[in-house]
N, C-alpha and C positions, 0 to 999 in steps of 0.2 A: 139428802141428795149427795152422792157422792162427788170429789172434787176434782178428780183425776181418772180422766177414759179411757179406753184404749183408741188408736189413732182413726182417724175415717177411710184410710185404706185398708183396715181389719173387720172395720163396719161393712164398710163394701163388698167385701170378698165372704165376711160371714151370710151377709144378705143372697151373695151368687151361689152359697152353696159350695165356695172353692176355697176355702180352709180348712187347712189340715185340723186334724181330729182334737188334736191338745190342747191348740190353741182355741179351736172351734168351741170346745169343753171352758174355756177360762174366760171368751167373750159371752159366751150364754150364762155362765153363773155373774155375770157383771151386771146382764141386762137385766138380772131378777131383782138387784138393789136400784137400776138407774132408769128413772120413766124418759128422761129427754133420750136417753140410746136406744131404749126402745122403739120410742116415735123416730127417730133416725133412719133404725132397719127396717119399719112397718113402711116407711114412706120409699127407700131403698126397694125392698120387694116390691111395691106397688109399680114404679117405674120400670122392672123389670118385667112386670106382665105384661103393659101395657108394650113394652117393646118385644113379646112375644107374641102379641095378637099381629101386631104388625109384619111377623115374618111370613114370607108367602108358604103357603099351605104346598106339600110333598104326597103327588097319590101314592097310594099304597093298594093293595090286593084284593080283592072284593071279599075275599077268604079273612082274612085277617081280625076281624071285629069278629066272630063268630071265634077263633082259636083264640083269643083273649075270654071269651065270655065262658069256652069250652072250663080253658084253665081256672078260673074263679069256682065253676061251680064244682071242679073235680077237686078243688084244696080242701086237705081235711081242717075242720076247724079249730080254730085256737083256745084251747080251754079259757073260762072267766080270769081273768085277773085281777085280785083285793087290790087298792088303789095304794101305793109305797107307804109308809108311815116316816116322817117328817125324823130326820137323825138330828138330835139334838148337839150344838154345838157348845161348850162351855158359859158363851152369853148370848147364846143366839138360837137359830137354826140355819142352818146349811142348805143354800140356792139350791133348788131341786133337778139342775140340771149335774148338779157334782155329787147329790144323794144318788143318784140312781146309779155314777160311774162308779162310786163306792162300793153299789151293792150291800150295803148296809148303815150302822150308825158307826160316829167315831169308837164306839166303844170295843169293837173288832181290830181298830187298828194296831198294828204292831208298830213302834218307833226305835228307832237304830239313831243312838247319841254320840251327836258330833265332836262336842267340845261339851263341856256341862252347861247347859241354859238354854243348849240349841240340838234339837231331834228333826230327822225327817224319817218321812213315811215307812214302813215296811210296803203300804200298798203305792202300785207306779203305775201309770196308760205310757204304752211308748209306741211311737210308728217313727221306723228308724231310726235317725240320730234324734229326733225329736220327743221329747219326756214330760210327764207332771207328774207330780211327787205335791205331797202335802209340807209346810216349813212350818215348824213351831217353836217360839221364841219365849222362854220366860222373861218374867218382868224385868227388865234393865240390859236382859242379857243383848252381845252381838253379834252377829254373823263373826267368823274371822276371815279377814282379808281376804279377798280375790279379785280375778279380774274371768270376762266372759271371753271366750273363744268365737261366741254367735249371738243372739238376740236373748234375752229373757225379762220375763214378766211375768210380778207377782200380782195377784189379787187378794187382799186382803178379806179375812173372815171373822174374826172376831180382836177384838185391843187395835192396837195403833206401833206405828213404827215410823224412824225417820230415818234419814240421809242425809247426802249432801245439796241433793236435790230438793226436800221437801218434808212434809209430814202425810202420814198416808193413813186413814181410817177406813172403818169396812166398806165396802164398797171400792175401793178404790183402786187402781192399776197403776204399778209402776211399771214402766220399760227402759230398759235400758238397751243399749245398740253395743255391738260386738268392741272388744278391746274397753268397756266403761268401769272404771274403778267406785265401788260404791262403797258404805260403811253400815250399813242398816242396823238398828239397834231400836229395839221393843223401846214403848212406853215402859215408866217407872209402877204404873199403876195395874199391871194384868199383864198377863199371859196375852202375846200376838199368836196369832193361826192366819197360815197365809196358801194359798194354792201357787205353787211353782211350777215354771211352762219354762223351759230350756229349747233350744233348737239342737243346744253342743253343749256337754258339759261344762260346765265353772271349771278353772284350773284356782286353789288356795295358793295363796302367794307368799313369801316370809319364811322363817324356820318354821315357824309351827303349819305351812303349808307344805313343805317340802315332806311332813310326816302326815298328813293327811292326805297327798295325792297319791299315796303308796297305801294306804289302808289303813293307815292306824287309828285308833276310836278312843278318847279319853275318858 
């Protein structure tokens, strides 16, 4: 059971339906490790219907059910589709809700190195300033310094990583709030895989940030 959620105002808004995409993507690959988040949003959505049956009923055109049934039967139909095959992650498998945003296994992915120890994705989901990107950390290695402009939160996928905060295993979310200075740095024992969800890009901080916010790649 993971140790670390994401908040009940993310639970809420994923359960309404009114979360954005990215992050909507990083609290569903959460709920595939966590059964109490799950019962969370099952009991969340439930409350919701129930306060839909309660809204008074709006007529509509006598025409209307007949132009929905028209439309159902004039859609051409959707070829069969073979059920996704499970992408294997280096100790794991990959929450089925991030296999499918992949469109494939890891083994497609292209990685762009940051600093040596630390690669992100070539693959990205972005709606507007808002990002996921895959963060892969070898063993010992650390992020190098920065600080956040807006919200981010990682989900961890396979090894473990710590902070100043805490220590974070698969399943688990960290967040951080705009302006929060962190130090993340992989277990000694494995390779971390983590899902990364920005609202705003990271700014690197330091010398060696002033040549990474310019594009340089070591």
């Amino acid at each position: 059971m993971p140790a670390h959620h994401p908040g009940p105002e993310l639970l809420f808004d994923y359960a309404a339906g009114s979360l954005r995409e990215v992050q909507a993507l990083l609290v569903a690959s959460h709920l595939a490790y966590c059964a109490d988040c799950r019962r969370q949003v099952a009991e969340l959505e439930a409350c919701g219907g129930v306060l839909l049956e309660e809204v008074a009923a709006e007529p509509v055109s006598d025409s209307l059910l007949d132009a929905v049934l028209a439309t159902i039967a004039n859609a051409p139909a959707a070829p069969p589709q073979p059920p996704p095959e499970p992408a294997k992650a280096p100790n794991g498998v990959l929450p089925g809700p991030l296999h499918r945003a992949l469109g494939g296994s890891l083994d497609g992915v292209d990685w762009v190195r940051i600093v040596p120890g630390i690669h992100l994705s070539g693959w990205s989901l972005g709606v507007g300033t808002a990002s996921a990107c895959l963060l892969r950390m070898a063993a010992g290695a650390s992020v190098p310094a920065h600080r956040h402009t807006d919200h981010e939160m990682l989900l961890v996928l396979t090894g473990a990583f710590s902070d100043e905060f805490g220590r974070y295993r698969v399943g688990d979310v960290a967040s951080y709030d705009p302006e929060t200075p962190h130090h993340a740095v992989a277990d000694r024992d494995g390779e971390c895989l983590c899902l990364l969800v920005q609202d705003n890009p990271l700014v690197f901080t330091g010398a060696l940030g002033w040549l990474l916010n310019r594009g340089f790649r070591f």
